[in-house]
Predicted model as a PDB file, atoms N, CA, C, CB and O in Angstrom, pLDDT in the B-factor column:
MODEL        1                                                                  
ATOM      1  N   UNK A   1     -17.767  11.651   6.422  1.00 63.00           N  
ATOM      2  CA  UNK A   1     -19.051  11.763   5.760  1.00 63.00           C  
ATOM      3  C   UNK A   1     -18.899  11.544   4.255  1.00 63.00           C  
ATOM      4  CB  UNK A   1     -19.679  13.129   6.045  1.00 63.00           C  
ATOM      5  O   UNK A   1     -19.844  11.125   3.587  1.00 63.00           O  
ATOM      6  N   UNK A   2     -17.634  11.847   3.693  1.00 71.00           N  
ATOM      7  CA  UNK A   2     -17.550  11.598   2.223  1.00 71.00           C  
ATOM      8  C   UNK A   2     -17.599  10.686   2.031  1.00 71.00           C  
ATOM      9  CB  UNK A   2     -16.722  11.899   1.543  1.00 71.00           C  
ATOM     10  O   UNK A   2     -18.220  10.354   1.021  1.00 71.00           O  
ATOM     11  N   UNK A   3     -16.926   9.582   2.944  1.00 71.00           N  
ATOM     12  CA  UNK A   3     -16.642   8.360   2.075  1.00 71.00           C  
ATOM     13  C   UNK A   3     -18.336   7.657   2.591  1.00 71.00           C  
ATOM     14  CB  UNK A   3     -14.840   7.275   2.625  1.00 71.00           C  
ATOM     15  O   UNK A   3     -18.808   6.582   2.220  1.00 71.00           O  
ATOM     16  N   UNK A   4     -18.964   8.662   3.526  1.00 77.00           N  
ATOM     17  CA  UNK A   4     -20.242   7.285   3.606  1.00 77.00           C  
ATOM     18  C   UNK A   4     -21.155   7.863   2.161  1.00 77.00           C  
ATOM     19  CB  UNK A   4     -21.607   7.310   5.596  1.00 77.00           C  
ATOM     20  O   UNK A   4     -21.881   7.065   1.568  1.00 77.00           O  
ATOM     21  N   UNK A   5     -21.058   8.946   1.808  1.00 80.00           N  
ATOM     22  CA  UNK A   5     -21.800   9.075   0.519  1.00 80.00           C  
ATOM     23  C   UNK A   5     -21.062   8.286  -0.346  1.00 80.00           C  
ATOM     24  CB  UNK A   5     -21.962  10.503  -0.032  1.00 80.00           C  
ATOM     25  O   UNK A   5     -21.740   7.391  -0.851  1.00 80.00           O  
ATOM     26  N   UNK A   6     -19.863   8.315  -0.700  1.00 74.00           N  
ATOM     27  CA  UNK A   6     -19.267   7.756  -1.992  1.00 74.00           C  
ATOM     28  C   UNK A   6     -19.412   5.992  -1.664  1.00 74.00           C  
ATOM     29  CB  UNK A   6     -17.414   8.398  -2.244  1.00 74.00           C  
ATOM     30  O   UNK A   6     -19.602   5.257  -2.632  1.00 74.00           O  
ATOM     31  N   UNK A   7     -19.351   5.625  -0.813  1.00 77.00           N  
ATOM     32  CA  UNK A   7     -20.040   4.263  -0.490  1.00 77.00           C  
ATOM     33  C   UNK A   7     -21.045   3.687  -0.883  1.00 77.00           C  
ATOM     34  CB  UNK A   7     -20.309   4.147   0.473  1.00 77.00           C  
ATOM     35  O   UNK A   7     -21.191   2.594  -1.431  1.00 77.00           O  
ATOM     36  N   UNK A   8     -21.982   4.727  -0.483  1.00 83.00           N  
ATOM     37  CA  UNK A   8     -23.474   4.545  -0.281  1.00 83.00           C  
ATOM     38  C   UNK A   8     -24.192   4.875  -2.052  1.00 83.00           C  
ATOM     39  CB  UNK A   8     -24.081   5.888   1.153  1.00 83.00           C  
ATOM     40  O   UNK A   8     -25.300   4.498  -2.435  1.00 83.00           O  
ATOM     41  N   UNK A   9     -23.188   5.648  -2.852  1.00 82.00           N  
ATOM     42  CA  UNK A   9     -23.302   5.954  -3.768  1.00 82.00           C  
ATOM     43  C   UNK A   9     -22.991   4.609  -4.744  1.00 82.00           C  
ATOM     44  CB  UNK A   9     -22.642   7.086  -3.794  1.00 82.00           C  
ATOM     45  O   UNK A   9     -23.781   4.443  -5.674  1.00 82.00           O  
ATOM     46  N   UNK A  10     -21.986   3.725  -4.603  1.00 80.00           N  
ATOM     47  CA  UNK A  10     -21.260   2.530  -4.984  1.00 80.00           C  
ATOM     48  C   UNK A  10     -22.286   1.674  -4.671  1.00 80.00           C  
ATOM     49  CB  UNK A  10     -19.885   2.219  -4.294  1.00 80.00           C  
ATOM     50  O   UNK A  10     -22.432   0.750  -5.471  1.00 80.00           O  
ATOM     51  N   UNK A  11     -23.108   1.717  -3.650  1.00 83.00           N  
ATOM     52  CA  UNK A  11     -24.135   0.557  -3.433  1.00 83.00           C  
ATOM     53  C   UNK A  11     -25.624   0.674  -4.295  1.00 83.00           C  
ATOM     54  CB  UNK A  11     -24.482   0.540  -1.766  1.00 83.00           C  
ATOM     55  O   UNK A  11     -26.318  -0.198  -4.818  1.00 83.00           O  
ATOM     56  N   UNK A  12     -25.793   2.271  -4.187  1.00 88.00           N  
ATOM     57  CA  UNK A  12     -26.653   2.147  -5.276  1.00 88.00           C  
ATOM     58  C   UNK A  12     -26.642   1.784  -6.914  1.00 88.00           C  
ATOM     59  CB  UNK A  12     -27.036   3.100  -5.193  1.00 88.00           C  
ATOM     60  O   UNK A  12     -27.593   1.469  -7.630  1.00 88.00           O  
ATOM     61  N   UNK A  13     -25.267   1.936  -7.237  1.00 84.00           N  
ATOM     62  CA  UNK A  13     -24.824   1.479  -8.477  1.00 84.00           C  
ATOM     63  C   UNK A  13     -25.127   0.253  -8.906  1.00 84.00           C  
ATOM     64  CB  UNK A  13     -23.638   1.552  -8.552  1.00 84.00           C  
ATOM     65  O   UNK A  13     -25.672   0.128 -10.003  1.00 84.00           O  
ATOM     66  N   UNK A  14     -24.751  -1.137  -7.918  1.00 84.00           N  
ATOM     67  CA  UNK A  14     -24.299  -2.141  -7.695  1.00 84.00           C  
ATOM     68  C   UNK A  14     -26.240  -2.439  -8.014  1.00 84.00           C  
ATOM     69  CB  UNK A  14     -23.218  -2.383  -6.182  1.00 84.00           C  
ATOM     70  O   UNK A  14     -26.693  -3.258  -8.812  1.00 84.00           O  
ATOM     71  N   UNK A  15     -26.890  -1.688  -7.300  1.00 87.00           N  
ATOM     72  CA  UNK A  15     -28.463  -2.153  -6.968  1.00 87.00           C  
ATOM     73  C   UNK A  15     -28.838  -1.805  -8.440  1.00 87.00           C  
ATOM     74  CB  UNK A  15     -29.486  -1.183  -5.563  1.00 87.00           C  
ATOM     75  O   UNK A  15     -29.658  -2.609  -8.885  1.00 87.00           O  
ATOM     76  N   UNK A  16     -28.483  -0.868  -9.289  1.00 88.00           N  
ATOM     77  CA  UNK A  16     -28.965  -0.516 -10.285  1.00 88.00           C  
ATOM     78  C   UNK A  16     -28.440  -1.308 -11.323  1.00 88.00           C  
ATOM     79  CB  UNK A  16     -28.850   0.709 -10.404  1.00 88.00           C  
ATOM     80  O   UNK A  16     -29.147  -1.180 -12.323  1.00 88.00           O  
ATOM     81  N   UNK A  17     -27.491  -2.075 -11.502  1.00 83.00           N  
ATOM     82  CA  UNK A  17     -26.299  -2.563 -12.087  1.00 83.00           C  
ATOM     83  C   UNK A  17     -26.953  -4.258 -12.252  1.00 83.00           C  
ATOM     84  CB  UNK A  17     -24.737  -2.262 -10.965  1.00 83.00           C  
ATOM     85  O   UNK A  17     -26.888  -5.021 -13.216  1.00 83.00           O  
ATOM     86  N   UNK A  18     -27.522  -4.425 -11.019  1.00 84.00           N  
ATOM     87  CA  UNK A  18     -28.532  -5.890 -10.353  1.00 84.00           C  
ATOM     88  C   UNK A  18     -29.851  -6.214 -11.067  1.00 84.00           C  
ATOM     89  CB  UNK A  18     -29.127  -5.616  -8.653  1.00 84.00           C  
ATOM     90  O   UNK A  18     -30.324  -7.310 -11.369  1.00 84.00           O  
ATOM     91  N   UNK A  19     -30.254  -5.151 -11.230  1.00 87.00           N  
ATOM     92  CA  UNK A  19     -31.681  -4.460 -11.954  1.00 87.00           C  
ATOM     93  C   UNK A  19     -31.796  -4.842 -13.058  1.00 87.00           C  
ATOM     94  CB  UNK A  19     -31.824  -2.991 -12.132  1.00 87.00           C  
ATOM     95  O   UNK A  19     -32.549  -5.708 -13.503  1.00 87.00           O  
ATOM     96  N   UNK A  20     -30.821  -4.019 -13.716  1.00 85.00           N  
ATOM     97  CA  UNK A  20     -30.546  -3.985 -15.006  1.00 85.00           C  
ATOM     98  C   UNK A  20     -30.210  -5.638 -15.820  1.00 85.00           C  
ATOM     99  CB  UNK A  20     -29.312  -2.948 -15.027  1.00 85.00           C  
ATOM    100  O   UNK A  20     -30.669  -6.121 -16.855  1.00 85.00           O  
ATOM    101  N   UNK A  21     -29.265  -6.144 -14.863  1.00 81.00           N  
ATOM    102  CA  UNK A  21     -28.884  -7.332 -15.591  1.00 81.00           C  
ATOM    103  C   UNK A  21     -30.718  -8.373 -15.429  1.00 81.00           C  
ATOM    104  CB  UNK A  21     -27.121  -8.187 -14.592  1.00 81.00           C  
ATOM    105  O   UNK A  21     -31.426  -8.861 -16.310  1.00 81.00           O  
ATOM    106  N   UNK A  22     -30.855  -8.335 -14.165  1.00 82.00           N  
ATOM    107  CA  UNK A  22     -32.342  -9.024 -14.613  1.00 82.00           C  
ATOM    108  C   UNK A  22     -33.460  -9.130 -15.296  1.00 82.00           C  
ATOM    109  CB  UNK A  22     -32.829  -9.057 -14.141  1.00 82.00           C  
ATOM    110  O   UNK A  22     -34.173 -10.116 -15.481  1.00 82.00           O  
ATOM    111  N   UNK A  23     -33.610  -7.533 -15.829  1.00 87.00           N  
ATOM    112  CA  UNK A  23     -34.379  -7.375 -16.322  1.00 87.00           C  
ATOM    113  C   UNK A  23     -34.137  -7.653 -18.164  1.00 87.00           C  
ATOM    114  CB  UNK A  23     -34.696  -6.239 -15.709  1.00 87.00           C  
ATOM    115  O   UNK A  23     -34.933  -7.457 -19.082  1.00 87.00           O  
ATOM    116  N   UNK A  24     -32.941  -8.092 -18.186  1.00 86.00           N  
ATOM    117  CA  UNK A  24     -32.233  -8.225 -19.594  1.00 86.00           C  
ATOM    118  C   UNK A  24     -32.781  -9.980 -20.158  1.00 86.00           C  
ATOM    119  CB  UNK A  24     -30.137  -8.035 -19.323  1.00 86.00           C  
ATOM    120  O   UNK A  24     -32.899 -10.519 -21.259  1.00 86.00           O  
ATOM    121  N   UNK A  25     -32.998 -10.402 -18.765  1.00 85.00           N  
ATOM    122  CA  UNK A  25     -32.863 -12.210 -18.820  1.00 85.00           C  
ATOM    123  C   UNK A  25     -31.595 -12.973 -18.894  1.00 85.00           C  
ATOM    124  CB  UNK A  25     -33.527 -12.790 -20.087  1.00 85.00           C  
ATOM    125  O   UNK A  25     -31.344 -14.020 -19.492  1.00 85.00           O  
ATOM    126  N   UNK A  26     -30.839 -12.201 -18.138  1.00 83.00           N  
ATOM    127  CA  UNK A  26     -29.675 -13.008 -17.840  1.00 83.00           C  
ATOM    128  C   UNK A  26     -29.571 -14.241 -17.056  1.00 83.00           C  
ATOM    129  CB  UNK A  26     -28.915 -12.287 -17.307  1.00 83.00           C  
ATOM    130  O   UNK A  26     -30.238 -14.265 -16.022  1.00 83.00           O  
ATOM    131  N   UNK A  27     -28.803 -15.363 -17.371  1.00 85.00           N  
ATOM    132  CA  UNK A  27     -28.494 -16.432 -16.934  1.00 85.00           C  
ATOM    133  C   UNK A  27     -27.859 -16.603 -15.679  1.00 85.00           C  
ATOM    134  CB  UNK A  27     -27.923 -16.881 -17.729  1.00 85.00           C  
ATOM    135  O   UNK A  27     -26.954 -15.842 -15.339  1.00 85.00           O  
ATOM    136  N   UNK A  28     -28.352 -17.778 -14.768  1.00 85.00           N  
ATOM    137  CA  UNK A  28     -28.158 -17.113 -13.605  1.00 85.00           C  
ATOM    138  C   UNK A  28     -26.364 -17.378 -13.359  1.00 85.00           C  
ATOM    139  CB  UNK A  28     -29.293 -17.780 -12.353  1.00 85.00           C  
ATOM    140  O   UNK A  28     -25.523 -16.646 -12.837  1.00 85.00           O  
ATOM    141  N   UNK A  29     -26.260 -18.648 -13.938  1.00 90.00           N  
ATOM    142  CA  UNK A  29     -24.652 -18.597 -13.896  1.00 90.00           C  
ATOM    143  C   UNK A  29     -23.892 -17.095 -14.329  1.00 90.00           C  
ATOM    144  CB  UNK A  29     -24.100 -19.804 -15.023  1.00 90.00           C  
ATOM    145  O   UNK A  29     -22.831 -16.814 -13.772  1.00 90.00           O  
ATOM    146  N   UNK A  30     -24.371 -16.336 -15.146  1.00 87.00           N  
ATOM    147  CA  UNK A  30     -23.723 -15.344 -15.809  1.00 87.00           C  
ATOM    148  C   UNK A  30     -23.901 -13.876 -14.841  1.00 87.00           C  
ATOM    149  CB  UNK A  30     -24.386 -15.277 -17.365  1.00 87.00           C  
ATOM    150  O   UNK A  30     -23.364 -12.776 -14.708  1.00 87.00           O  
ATOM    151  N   UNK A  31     -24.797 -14.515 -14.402  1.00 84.00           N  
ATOM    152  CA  UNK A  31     -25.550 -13.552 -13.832  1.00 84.00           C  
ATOM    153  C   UNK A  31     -24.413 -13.639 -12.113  1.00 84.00           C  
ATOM    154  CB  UNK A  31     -27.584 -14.090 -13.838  1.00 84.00           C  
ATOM    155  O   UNK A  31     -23.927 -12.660 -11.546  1.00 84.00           O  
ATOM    156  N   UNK A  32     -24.331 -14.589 -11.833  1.00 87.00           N  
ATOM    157  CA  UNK A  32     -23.455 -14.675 -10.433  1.00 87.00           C  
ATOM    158  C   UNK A  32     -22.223 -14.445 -10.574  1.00 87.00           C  
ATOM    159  CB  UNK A  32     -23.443 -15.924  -9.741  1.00 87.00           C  
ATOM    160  O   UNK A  32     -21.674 -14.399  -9.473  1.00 87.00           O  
ATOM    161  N   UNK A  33     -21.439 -14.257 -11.534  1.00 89.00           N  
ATOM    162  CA  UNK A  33     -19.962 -14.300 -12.082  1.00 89.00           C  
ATOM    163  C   UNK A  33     -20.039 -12.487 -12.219  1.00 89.00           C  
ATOM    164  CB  UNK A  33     -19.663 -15.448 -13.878  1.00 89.00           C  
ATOM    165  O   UNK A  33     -19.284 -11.642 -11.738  1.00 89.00           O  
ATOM    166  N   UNK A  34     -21.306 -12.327 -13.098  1.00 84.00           N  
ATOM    167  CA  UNK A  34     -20.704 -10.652 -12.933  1.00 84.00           C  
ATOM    168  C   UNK A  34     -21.363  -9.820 -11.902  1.00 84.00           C  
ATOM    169  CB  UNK A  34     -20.931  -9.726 -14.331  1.00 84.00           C  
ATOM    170  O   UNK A  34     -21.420  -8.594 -11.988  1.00 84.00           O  
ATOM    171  N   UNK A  35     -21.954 -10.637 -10.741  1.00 85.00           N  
ATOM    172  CA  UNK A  35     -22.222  -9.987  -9.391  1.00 85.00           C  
ATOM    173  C   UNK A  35     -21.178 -10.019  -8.707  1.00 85.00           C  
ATOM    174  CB  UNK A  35     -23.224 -10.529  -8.604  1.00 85.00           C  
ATOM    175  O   UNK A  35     -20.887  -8.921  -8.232  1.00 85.00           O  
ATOM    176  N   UNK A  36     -20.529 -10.801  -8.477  1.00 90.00           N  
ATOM    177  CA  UNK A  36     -19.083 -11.554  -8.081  1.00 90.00           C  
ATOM    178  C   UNK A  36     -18.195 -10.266  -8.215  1.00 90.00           C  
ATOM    179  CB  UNK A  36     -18.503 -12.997  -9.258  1.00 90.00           C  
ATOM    180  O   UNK A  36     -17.679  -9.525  -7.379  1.00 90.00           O  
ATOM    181  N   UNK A  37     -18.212 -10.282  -9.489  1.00 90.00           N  
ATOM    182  CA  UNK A  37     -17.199  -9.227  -9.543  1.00 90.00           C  
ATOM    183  C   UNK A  37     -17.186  -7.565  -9.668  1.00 90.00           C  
ATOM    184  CB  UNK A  37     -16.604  -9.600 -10.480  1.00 90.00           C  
ATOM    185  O   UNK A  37     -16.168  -6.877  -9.749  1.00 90.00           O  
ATOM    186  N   UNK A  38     -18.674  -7.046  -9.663  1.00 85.00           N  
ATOM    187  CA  UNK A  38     -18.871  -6.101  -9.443  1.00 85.00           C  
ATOM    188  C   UNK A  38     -19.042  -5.617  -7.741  1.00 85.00           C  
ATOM    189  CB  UNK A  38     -19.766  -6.000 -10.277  1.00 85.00           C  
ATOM    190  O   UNK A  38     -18.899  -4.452  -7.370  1.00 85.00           O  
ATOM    191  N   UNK A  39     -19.376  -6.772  -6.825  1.00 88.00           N  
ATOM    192  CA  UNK A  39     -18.964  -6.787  -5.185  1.00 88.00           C  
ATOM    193  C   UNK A  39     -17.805  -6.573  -4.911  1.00 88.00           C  
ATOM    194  CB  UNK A  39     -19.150  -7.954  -4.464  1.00 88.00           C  
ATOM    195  O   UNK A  39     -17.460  -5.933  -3.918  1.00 88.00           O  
ATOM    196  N   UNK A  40     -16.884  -7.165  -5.897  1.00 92.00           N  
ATOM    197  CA  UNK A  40     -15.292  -7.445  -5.294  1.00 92.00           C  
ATOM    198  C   UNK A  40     -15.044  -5.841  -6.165  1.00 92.00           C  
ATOM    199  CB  UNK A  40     -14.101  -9.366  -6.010  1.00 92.00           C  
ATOM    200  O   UNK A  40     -14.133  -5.231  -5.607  1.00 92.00           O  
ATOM    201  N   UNK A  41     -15.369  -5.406  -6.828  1.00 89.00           N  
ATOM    202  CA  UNK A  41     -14.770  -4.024  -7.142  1.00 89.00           C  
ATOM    203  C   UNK A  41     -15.367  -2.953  -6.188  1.00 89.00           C  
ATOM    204  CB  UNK A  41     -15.070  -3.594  -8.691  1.00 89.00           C  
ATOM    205  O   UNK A  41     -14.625  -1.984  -6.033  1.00 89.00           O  
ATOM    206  N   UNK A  42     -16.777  -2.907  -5.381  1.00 86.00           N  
ATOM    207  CA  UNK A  42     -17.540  -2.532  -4.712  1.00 86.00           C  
ATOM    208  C   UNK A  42     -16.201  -2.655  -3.569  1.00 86.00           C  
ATOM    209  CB  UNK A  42     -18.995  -3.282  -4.713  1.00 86.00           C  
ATOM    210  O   UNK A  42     -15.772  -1.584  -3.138  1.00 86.00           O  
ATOM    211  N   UNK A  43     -15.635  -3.773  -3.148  1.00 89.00           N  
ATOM    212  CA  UNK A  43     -15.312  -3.807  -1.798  1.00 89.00           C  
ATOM    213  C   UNK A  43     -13.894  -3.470  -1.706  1.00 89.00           C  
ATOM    214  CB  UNK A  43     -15.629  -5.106  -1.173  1.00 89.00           C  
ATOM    215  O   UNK A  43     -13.371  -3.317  -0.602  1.00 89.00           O  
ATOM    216  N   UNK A  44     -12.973  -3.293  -3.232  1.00 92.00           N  
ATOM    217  CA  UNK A  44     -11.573  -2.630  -3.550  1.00 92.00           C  
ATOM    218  C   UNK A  44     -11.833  -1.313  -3.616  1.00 92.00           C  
ATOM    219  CB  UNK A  44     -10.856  -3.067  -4.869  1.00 92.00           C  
ATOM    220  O   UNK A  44     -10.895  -0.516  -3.592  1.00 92.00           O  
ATOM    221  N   UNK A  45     -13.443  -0.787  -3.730  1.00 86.00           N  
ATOM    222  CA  UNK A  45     -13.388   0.967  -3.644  1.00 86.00           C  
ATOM    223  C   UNK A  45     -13.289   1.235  -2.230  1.00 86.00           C  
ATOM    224  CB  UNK A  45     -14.842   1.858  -4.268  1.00 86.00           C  
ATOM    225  O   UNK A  45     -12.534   2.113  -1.811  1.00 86.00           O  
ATOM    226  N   UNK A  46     -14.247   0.297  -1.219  1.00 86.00           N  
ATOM    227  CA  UNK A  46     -14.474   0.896   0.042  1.00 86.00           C  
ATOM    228  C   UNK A  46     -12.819   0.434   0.724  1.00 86.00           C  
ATOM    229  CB  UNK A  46     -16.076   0.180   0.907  1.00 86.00           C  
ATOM    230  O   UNK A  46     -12.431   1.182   1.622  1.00 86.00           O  
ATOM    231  N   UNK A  47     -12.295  -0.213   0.509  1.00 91.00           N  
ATOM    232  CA  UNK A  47     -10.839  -0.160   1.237  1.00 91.00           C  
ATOM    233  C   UNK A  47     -10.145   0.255   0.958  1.00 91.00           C  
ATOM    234  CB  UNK A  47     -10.202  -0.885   1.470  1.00 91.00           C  
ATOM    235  O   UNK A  47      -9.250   0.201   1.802  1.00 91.00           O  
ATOM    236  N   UNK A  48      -9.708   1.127  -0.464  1.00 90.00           N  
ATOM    237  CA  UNK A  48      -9.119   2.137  -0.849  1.00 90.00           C  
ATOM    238  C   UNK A  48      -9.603   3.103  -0.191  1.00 90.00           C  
ATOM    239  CB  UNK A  48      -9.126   2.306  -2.039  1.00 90.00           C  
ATOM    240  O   UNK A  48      -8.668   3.626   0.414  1.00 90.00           O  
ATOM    241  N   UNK A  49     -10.699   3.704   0.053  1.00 86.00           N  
ATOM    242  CA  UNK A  49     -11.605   5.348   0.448  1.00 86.00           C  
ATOM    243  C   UNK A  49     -11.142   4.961   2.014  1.00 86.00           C  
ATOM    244  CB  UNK A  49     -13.959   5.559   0.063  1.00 86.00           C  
ATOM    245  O   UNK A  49     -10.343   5.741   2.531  1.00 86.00           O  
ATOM    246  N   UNK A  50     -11.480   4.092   2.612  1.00 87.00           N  
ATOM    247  CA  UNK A  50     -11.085   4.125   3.733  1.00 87.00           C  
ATOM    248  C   UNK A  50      -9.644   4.072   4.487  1.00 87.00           C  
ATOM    249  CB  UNK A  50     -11.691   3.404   4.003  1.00 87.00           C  
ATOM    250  O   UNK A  50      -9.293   4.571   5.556  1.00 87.00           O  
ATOM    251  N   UNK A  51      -8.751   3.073   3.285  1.00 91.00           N  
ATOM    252  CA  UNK A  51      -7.215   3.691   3.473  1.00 91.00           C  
ATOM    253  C   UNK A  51      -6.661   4.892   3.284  1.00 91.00           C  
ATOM    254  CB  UNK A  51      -6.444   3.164   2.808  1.00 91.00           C  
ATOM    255  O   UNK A  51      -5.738   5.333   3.969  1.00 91.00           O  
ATOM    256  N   UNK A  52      -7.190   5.462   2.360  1.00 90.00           N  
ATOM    257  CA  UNK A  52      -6.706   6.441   1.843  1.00 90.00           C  
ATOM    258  C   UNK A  52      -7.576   7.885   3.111  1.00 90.00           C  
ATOM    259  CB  UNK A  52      -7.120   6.312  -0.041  1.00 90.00           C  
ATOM    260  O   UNK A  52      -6.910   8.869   3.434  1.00 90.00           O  
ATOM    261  N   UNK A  53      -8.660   7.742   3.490  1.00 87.00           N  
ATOM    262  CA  UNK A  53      -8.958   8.653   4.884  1.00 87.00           C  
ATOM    263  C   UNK A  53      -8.055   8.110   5.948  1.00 87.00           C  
ATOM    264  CB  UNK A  53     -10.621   8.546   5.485  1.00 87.00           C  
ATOM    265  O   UNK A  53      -7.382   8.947   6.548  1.00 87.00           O  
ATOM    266  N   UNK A  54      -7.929   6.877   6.278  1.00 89.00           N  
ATOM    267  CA  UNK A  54      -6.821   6.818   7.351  1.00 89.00           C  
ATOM    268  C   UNK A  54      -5.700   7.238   7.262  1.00 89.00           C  
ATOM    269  CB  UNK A  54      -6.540   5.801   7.699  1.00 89.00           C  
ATOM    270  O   UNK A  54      -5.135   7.574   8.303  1.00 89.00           O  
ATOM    271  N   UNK A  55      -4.942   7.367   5.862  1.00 91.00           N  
ATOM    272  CA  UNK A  55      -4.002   8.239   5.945  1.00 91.00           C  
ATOM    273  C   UNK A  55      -3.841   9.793   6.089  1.00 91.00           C  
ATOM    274  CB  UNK A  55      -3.552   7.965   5.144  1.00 91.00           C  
ATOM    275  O   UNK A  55      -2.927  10.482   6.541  1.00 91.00           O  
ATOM    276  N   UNK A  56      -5.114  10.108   5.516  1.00 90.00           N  
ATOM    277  CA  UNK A  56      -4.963  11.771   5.780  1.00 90.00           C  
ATOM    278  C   UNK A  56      -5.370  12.215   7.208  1.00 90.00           C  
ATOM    279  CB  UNK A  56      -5.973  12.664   4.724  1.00 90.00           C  
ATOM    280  O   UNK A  56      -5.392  13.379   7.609  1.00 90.00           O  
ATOM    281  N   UNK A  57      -5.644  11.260   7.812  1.00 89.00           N  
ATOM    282  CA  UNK A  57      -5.782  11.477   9.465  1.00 89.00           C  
ATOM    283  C   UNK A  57      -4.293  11.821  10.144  1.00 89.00           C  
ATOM    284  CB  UNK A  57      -6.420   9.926  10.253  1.00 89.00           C  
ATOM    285  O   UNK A  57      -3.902  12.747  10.855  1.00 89.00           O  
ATOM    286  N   UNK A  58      -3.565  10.479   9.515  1.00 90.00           N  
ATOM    287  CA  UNK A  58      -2.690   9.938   9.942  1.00 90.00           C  
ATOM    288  C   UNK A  58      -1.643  11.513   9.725  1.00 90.00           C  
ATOM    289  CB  UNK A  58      -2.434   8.407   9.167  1.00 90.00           C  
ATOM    290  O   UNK A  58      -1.053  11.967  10.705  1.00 90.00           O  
ATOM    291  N   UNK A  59      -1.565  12.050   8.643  1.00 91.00           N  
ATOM    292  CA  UNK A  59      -0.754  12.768   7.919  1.00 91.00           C  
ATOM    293  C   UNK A  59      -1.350  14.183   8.786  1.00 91.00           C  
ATOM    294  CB  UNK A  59      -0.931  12.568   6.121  1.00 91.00           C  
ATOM    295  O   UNK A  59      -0.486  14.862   9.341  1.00 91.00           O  
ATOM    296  N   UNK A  60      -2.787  14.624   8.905  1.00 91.00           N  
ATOM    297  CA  UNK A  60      -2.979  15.634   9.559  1.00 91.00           C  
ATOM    298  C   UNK A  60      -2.669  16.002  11.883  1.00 91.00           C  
ATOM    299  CB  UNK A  60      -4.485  15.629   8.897  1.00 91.00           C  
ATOM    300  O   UNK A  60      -2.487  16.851  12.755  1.00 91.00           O  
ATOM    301  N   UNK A  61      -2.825  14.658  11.606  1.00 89.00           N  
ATOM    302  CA  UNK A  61      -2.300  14.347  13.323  1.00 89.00           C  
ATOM    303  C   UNK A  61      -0.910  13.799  13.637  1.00 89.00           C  
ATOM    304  CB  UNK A  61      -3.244  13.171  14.045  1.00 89.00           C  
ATOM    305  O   UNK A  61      -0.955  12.907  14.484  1.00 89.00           O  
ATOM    306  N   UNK A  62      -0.072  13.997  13.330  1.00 86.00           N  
ATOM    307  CA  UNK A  62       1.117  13.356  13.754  1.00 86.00           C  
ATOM    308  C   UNK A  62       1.318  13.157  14.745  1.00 86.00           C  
ATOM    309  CB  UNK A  62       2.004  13.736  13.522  1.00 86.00           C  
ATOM    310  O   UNK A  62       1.746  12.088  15.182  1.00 86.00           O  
ATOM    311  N   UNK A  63       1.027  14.276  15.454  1.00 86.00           N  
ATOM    312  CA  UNK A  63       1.190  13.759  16.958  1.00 86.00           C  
ATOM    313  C   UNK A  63       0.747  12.104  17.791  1.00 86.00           C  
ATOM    314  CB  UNK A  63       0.325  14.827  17.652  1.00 86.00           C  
ATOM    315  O   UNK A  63       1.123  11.467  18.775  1.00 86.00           O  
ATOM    316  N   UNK A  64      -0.365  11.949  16.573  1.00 78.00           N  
ATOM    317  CA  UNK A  64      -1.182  10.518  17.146  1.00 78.00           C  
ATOM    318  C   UNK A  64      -0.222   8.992  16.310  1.00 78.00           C  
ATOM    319  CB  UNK A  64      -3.372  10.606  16.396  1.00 78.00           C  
ATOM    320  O   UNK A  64      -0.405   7.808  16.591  1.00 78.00           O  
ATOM    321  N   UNK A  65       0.582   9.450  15.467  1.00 72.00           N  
ATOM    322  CA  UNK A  65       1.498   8.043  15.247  1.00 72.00           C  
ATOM    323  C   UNK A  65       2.063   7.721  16.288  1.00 72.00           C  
ATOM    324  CB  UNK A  65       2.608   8.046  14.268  1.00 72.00           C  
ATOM    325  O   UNK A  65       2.598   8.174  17.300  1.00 72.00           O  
ATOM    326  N   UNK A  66       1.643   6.271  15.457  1.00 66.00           N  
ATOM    327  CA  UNK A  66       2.273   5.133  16.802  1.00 66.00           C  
ATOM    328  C   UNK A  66       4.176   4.848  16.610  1.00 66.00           C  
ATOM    329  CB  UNK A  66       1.252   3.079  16.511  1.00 66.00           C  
ATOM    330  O   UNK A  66       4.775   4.124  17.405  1.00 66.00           O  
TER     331      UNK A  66                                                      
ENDMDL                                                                          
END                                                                             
């Protein structure tokens, strides 16, 4: 459940982050370069949060390593 808030929390950022740059009159080239890379940091949080819960699974169940 944490990581779907801290996710879900990252997506609203991203939406607010989207907002913001449009409403500034940003260019759309400029405008796609730093969507680009605020997704790709969006999608290095959710595979960190989710590696990092698979390990504490991993670490609290031993019994279940492969």
């Amino acid at each position: 459940m944490k990581i779907i808030q801290h996710v879900y929390n990252s997506f609203l950022q991203v939406a607010t982050l989207i907002f913001e740059k449009l409403e500034k009159g940003i260019d759309y080239p400029r405008f796609q370069l730093e969507l680009q890379d605020v997704l790709n940091e969006l999608g290095r949080n959710i595979c960190k949060e989710v590696l990092e819960a698979a390990d504490d699974y991993v670490r609290q169940h031993r019994n279940e390593r492969a």
